[in-house]
C-alpha positions in Angstrom: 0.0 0.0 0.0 1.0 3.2 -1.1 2.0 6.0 1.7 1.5 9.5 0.8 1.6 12.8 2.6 -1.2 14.5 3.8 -2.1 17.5 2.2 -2.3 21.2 3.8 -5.3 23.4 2.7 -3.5 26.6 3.5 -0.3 26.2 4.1 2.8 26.2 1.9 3.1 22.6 0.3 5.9 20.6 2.7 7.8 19.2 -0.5 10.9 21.5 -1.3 11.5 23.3 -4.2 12.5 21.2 -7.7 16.2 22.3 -8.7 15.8 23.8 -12.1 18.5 23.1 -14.7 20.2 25.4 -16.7 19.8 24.3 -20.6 23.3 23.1 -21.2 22.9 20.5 -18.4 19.4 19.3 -20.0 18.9 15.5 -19.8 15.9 14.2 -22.2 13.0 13.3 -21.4 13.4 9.8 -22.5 16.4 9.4 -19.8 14.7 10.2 -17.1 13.8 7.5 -14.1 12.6 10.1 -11.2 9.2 11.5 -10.5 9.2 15.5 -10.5 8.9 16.4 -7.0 11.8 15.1 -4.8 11.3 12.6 -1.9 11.1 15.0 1.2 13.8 14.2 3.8 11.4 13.6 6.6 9.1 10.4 6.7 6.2 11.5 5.1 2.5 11.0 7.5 1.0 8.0 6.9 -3.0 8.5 5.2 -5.5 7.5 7.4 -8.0 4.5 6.6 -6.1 2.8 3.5 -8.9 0.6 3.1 -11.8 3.1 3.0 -9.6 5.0 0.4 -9.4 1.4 -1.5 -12.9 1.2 -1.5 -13.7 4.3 -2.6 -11.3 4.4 -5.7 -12.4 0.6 -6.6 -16.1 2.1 -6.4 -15.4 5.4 -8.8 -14.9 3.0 -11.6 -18.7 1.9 -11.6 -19.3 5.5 -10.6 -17.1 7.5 -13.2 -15.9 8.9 -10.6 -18.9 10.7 -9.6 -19.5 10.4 -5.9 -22.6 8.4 -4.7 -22.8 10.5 -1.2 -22.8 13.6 -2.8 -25.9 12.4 -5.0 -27.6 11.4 -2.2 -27.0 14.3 0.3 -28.4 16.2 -2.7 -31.4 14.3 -3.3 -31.8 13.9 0.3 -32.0 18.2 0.8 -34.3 18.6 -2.2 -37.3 15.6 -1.1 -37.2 16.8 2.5 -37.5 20.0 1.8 -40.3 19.3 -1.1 -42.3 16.7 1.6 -42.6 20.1 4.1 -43.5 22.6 1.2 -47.8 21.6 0.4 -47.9 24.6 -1.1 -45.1 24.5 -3.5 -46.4 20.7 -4.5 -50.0 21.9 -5.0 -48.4 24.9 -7.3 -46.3 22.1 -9.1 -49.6 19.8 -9.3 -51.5 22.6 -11.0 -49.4 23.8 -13.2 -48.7 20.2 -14.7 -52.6 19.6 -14.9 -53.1 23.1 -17.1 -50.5 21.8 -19.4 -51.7 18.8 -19.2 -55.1 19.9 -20.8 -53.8 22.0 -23.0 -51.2 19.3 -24.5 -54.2 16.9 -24.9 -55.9 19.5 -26.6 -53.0 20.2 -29.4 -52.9 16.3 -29.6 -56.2 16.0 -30.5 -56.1 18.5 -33.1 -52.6 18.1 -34.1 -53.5 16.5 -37.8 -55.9 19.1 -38.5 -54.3 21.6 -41.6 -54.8 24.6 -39.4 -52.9 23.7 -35.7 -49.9 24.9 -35.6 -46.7 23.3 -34.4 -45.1 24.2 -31.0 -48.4 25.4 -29.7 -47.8 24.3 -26.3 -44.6 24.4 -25.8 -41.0 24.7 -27.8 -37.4 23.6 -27.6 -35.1 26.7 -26.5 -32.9 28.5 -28.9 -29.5 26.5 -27.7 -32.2 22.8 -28.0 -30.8 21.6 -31.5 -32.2 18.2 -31.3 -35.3 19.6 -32.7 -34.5 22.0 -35.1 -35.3 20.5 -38.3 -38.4 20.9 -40.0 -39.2 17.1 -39.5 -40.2 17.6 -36.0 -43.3 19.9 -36.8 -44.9 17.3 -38.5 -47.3 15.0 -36.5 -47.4 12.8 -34.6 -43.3 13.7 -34.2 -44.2 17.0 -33.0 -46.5 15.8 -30.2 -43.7 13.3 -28.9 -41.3 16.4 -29.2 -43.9 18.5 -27.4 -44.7 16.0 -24.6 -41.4 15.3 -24.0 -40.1 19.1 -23.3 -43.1 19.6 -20.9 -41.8 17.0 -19.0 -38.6 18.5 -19.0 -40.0 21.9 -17.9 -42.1 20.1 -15.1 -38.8 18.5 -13.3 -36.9 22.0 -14.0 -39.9 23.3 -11.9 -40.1 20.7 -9.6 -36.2 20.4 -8.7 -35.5 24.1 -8.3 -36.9 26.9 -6.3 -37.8 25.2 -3.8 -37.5 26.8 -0.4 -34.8 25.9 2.2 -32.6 23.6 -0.2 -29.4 24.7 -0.7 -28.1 26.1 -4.2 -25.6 23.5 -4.8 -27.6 20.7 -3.8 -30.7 22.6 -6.1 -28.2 22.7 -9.1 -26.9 18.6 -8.2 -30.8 17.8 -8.5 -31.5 19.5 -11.4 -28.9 18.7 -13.4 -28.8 14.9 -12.7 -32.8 15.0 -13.6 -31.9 16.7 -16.7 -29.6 14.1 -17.3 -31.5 10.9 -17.2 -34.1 12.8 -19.0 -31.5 13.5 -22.1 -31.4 10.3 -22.3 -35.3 9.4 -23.0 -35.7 12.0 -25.8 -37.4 11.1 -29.2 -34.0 12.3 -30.8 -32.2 9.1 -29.6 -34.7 6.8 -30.8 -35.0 5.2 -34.3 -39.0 4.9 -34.2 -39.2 8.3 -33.0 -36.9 10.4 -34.6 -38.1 11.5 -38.4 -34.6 12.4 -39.8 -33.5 8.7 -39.5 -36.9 7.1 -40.5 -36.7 9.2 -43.5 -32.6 8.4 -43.5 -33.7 5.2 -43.5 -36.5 4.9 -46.1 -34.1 6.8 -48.7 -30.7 4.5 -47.9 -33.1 1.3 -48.0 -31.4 0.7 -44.1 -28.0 1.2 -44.8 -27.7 3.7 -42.3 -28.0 1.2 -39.4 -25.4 -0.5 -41.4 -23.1 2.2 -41.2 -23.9 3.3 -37.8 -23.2 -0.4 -36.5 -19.5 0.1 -38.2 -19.2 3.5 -36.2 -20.1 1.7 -33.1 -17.8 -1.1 -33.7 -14.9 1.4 -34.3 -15.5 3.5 -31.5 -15.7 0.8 -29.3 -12.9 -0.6 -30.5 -10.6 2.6 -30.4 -11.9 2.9 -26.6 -10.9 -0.7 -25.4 -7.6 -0.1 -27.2 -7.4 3.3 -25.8 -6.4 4.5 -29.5 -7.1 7.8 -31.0 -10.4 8.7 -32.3 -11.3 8.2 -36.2 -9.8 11.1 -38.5 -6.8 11.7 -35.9 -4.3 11.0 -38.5 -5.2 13.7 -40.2 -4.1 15.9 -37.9 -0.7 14.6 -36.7 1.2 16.7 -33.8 4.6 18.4 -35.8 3.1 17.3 -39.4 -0.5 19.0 -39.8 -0.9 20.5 -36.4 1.6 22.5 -34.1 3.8 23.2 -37.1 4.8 27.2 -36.4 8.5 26.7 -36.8 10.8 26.9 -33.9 13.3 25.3 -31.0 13.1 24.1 -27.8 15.4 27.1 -25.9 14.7 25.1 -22.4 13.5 22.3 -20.8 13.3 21.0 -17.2 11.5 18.0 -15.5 8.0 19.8 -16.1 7.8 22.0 -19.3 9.7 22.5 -22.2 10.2 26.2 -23.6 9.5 27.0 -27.5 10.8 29.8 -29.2 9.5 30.5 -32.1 11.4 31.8 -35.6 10.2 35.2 -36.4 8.5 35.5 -40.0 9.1 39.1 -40.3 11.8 41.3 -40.9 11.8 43.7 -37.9 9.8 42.7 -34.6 8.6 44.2 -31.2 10.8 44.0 -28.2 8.5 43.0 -26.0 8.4 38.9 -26.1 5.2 37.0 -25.5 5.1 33.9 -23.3 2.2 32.0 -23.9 1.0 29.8 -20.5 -1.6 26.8 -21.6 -3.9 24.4 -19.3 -2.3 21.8 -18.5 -5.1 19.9 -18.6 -4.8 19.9 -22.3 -2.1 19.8 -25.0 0.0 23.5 -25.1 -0.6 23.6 -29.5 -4.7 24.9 -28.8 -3.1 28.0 -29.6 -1.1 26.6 -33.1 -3.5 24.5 -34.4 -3.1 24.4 -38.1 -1.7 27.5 -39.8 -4.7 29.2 -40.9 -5.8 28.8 -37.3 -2.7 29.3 -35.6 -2.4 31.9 -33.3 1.3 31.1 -32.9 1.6 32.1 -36.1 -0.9 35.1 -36.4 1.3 36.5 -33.8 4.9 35.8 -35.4 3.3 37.5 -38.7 2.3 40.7 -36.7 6.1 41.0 -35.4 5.8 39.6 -32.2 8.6 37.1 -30.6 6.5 34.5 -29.3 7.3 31.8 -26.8 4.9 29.2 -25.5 5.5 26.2 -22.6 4.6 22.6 -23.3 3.9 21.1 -20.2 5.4 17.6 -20.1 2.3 14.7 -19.2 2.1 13.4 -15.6 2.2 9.9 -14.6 2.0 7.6 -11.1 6.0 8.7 -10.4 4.4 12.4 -9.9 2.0 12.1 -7.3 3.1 14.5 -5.1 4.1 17.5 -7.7 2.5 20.0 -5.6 0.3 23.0 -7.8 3.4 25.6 -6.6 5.9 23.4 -8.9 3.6 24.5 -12.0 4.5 28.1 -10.7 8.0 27.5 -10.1 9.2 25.2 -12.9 6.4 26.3 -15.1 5.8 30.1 -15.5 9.0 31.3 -13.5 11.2 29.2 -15.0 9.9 30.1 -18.5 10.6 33.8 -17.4 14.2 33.5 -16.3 14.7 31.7 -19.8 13.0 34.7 -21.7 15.0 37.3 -19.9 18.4 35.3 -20.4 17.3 35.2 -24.2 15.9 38.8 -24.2 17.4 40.5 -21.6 16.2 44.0 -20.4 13.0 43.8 -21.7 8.9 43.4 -20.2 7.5 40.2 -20.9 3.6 40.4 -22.2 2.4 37.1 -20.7 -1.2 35.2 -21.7 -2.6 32.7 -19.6 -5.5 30.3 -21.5 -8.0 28.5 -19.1 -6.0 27.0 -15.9 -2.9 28.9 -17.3 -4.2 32.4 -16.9 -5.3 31.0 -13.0 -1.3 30.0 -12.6 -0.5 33.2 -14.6 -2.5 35.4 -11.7 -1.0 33.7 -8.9 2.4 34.0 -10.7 1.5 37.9 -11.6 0.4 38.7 -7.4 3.2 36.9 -6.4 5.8 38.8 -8.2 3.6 42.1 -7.6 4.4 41.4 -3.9 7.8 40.3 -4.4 8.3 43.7 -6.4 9.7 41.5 -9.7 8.8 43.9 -12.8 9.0 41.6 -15.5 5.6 41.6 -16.9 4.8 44.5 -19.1 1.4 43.5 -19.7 -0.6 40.3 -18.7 -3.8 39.2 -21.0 -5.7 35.9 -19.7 -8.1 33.9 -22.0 -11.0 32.1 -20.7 -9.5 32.0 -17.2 -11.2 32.6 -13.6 -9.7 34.3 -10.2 -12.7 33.4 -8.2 -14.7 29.9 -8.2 -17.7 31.3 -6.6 -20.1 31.1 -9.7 -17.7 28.5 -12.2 -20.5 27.1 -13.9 -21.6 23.8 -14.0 -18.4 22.2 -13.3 -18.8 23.4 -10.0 -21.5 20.2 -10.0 -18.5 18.2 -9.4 -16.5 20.1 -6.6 -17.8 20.0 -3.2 -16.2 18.3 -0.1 -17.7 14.6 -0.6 -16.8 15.1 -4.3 -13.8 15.8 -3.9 -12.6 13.3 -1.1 -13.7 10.7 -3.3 -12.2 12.5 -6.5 -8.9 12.2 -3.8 -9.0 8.9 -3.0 -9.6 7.8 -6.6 -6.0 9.8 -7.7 -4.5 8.0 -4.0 -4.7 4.8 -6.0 -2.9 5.3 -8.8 -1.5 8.8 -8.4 -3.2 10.8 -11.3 -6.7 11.6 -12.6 -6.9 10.0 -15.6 -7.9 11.5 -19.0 -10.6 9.7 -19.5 -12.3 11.2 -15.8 -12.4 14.3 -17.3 -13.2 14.2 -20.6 -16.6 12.4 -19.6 -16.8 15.0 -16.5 -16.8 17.8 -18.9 -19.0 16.1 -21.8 -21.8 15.5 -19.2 -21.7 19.5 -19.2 -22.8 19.7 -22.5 -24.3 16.0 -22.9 -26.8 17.2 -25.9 -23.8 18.6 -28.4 -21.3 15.7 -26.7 -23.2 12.5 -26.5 -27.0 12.4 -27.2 -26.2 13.9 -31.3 -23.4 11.8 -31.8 -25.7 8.8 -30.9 -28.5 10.1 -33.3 -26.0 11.7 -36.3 -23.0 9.0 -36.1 -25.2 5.3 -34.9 -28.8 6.1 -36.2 -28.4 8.1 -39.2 -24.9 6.2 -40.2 -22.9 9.6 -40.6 -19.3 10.0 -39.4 -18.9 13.1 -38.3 -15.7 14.4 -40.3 -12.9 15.5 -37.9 -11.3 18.8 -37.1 -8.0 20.1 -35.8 -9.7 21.5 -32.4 -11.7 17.5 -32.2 -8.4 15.8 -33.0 -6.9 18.4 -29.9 -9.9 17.7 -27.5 -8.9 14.0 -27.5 -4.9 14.7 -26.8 -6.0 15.1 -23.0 -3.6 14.8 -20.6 -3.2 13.3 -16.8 -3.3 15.6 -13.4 -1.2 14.5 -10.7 -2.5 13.6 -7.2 -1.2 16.2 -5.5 -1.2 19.2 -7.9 -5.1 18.7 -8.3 -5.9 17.9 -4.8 -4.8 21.3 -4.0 -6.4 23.4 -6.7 -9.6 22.3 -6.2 -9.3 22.5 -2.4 -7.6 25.9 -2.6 -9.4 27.8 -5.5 -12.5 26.0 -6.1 -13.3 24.6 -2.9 -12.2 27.3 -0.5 -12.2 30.1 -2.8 -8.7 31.5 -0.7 -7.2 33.5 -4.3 -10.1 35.4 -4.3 -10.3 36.1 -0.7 -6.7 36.6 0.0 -5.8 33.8 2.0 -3.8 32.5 -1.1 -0.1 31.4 0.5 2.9 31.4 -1.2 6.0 30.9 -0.4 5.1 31.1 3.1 3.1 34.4 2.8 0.0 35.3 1.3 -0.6 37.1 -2.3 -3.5 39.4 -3.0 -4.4 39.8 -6.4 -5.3 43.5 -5.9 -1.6 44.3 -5.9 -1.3 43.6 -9.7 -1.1 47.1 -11.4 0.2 46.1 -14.8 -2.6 46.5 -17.8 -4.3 43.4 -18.3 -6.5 42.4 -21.3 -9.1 39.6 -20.4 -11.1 37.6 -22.3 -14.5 36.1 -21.8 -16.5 33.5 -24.2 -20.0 33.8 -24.5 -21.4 30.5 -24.3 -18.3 29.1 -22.2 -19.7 26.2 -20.0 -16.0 26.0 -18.0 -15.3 29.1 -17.2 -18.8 31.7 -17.3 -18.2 35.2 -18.5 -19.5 36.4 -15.5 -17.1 34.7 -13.8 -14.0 35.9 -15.5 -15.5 39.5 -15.4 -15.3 39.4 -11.5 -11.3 40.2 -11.8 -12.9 43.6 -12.2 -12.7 44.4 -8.6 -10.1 42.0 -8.0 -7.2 43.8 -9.2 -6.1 47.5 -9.4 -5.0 47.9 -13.0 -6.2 49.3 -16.1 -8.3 46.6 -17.5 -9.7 45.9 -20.7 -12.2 43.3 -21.0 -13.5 41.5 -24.1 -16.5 39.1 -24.8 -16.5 37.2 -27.3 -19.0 34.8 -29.6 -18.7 31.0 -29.1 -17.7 28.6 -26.1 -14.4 27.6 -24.4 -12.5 26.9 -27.3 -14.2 27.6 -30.5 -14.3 31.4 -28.7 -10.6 31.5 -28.3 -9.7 29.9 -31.5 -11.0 32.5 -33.6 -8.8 33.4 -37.1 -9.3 36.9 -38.7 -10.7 34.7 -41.9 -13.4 32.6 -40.4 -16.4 33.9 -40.5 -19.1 34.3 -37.7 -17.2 36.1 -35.1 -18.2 39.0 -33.3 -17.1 40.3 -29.6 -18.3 43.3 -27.4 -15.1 45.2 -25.6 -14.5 48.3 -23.1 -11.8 49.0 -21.1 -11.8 50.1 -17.1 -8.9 52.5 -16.0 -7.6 51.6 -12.7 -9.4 54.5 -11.0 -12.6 53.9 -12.7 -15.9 52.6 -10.3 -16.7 49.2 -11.3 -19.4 48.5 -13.2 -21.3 45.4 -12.9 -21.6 42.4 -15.9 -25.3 43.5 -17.2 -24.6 46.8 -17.2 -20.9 45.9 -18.9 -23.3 43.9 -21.2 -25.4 47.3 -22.5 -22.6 49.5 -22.6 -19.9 47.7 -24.2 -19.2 48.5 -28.2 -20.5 45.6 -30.4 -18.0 44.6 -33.8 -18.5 42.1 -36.1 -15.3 39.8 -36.7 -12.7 38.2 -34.4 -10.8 39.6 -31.2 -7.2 38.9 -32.3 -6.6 42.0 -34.2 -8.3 44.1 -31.5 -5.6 42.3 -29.1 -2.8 42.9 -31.5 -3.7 46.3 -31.3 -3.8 46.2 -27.9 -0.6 45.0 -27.7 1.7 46.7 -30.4 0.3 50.4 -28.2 2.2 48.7 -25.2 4.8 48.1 -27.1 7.9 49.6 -27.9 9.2 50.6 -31.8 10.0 47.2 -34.0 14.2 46.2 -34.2 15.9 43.0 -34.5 14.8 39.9 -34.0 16.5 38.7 -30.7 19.0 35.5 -30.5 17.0 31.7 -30.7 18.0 30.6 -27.1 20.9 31.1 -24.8 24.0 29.2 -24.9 23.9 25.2 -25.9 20.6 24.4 -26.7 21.7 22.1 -30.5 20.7 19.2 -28.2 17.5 20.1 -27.7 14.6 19.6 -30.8 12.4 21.8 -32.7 9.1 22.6 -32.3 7.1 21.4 -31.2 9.2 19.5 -29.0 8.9 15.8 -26.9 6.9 16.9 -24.5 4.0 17.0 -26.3 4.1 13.9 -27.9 3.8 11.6 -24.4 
């Protein structure tokens, strides 16, 4: 049985510092034999109740990892509460007998020529499982009818009800929604018009074909192999192909420069800080989506970290290593390479959170490096983080623990189903109906073949971020320690650019707009069209983009996200160019290109590197 180390909520983490390498004395990746974090000297606590901890992990993998006490304190809340509210159940009885008669009613007339589809009730504008013009035919659009007024009864029945609490509320509500996904007309052959007329027209080869997706899918999973259409988009060959060099590399991230594609450039570098919850090249897809390479062509030096991917040996890499060895280290590199010069950083996701904690901790430390700082899709305070929140409470998250304990990582495959339960109707029900029922493959894309190149979380590392930021909120409410003392986030004053994604189910606008009163800097926010990733990735050429921007001095009152809403300037196109712009004013005038790396660095490879590739 394994012994680990207890971990502190709010202390400094009891592992000392990694040792970071200069470049000349970089080993490879492949010759490496020791976990990241170094054994500490003293004898580490022994875990309490090994067995429970067994259990439990043995348990999550019927579970998904999806604790079975946290569903049931939730239901627990919302029945008790329900059983002393007559009222609220007599409102609820009423309301579902008035639709009830006035359902019946459409039903009876619904083959007359002049009823009217959707006349009791319709899908909302996001529902796309019955937009096509199928569904208002009858006796489809009945079905389709009867089963979103049963949706709309449990939404009323499992929230506002007084006395439960909101998170248990949101638990209830969203594992209702859930199981009724899974009974909607869409996901049935009989019921679903767009495959009976698939089928009529293919004679039944649709089934045919649908059965071969199955079988392939199911096949790729058990073999844990990439998804169909992958090798289209192969990592150094089709995707993450910006030219340029590894300059650095320790045990946790690998540092690409990359080769500047104009003549004269700004002296100001960029660092570019990814998730590591995801493969770094997000942000260089493919060229005409790169933004890599957008940036190289607009005379910027641009260097980006490529986190290396966990296994069991790093259990107890502690979240402060992905400061130190991750965005410091990356920094001391840059200013070897460019010395002299302010460093615009960008932080995407779980990279702008690092990139904050980073930013405070230098503000307090007085380390003037950054010139600007610009964080995509990224939240300071977990108070309102969406859905995903679902997921994060105490009895989540000791289970979520004791899961890692056993084999000293979340695995990939945790969170990608974690985070397509968010959005189960794009992610799961459609690919049933498009890919099984009606027998079409969806084709694949650079940002699909991405999504599946997750990677793993140590133990450790995410023990403490979801205890620290999500759990216990202490960034936000400055009881944030590092290095033995704490970091306030209102001690930033260098201009920051932020950006929020409309329909982003990981990280809510609203969310990232509370770093409004957060930190004391000239801020300029900007909203964008489209989700989590599809917002971000956003080329100048596609089409379809729009974004809403304003910027707050750092003596400005705060104003509020509705009212930011109606005020802010609405443009048609994609945010890059108004960052750009942002950027080359904070800027200094265009020279040289600086020097690719600092002393030896012929032994280490090109972009995009090794690390990405494990």
């Amino acid at each position: 049985m394994s012994v680990v180390q207890i971990l502190p909520r709010t202390e400094e983490p009891v592992l000392p510092a990694l040792r970071v390498e200069p470049v000349a004395d970089v080993v490879p990746a492949a010759t490496r034999d020791e976990p990241i974090a170094e054994k500490p000297s003293a004898k580490p606590v022994s875990e309490s109740y090994p067995f429970d901890r067994s259990f439990h992990a043995m348990l999550a993998r019927f579970t998904s990892g999806i604790s079975p006490a946290a569903l049931l304190l939730a239901w627990l809340d919302w029945s008790i509460h329900l059983a002393a509210a007559p009222q609220r159940r007599t409102e609820i009885a009423s309301d579902i007998l008035r639709d009830t008669g006035r359902f019946l009613e459409a039903a009876a007339h619904a083959m007359s020529p002049g009823q009217k589809p959707w006349s009791v009730i319709r899908p909302v504008g996001r529902d796309r499982r019955f937009r096509e013009p199928q569904w208002e035919a009858a006796p489809f659009n009945v079905l389709a009818q009867a089963f979103l007024l049963g949706e709309h009864w449990w939404h009323d029945a499992t929230t506002g009800v007084r006395g439960v609490s909101r998170a248990n509320e949101a638990i209830v509500e969203f594992s209702v929604r859930q199981m009724l996904d899974m009974l909607a007309p869409s996901n049935f052959a009989l019921t679903n018009p767009e495959v009976l007329e698939k089928t009529f027209q293919s004679g039944g080869e649709n089934f045919f074909f649908g059965w071969q997706n199955w079988c392939g899918d199911l096949m790729r999973m058990l073999s844990v192999a990439e998804s169909a259409g992958n090798n289209q988009f192969v990592v150094g060959q089709t995707v993450a192909v910006s030219p340029g060099k590894v300059v650095y590399r320790n045990d946790l991230i690998e540092l690409i420069q990359y080769y500047p594609t104009t003549a004269k450039v700004r002296p100001e570098p960029i660092l570019i800080v990814p998730a590591w919850i995801m493969k770094y090249y997000i942000l260089d897809l493919s060229p005409d989506n790169s933004l890599v390479k957008y940036l190289t062509d607009q005379g910027f030096t641009v260097f980006a970290i490529s986190w290396r991917n966990p296994d069991a040996r790093d259990r107890d890499v502690a979240f402060d290593d992905y400061r130190k060895l991750g965005v410091m280290a990356a920094l001391d590199a840059i200013t070897r390479i460019v010395p002299s010069q302010k460093v615009h950083a960008l932080g995407y996701c779980l990279g702008g959170t690092l990139l904050s904690i980073a930013a405070a901790t230098m503000a307090r430390d007085g380390d003037g490096r950054l010139g600007t700082i610009t964080l995509l899709a990224a939240q300071t305070d977990f108070t309102e983080a969406g859905e995903l929140t679902l997921f994060i409470n105490e009895s989540q998250v000791a289970f979520l623990e004791d899961m890692m304990w056993q084999r000293g990582y979340l695995d990939t495959a945790k969170m990608a189903g974690a985070f397509a339960l968010l959005r189960s109707n794009d992610l799961i029900w459609s690919r049933l109906s498009h890919d099984y029922l009606m027998g079409e493959a969806a084709p694949s894309s650079d940002l699909m073949a991405w999504n599946a190149d997750a990677t793993r979380l140590p133990y450790r590392m995410h023990s403490e971020y979801l205890r620290k930021l999500f759990l216990d909120n202490d960034l936000a409410e400055g009881r944030y320690i590092v290095e033995g003392r704490s970091i306030s986030l209102s001690d930033i004053h260098t201009p920051m650019f932020v950006v929020g994604t409309l329909a982003d189910h990981v990280a809510p606008w609203r969310s990232v707009h509370k770093l409004h009163y957060q930190v004391d800097a000239d801020l300029t926010f900007l909203l964008t069209s489209g989700g989590h990733n599809a917002g971000v990735v956003a080329p100048p050429d596609e089409p379809g983009h729009s974004y809403q921007v304003m910027t707050k001095p750092e003596d400005a009152p705060h104003v509020g996200p509705d009212e930011w809403l109606k005020l802010a300037p609405r443009s048609e196109g994609s945010w890059w160019p108004e960052w750009t712009r942002w950027l080359a004013a904070k800027s200094g005038e265009v020279g040289h290109p600086p020097q690719i790396g600092s002393g030896d660095v012929d032994t280490l490879p090109d972009a995009p590197g090794d690390y990405v590739r494990t």
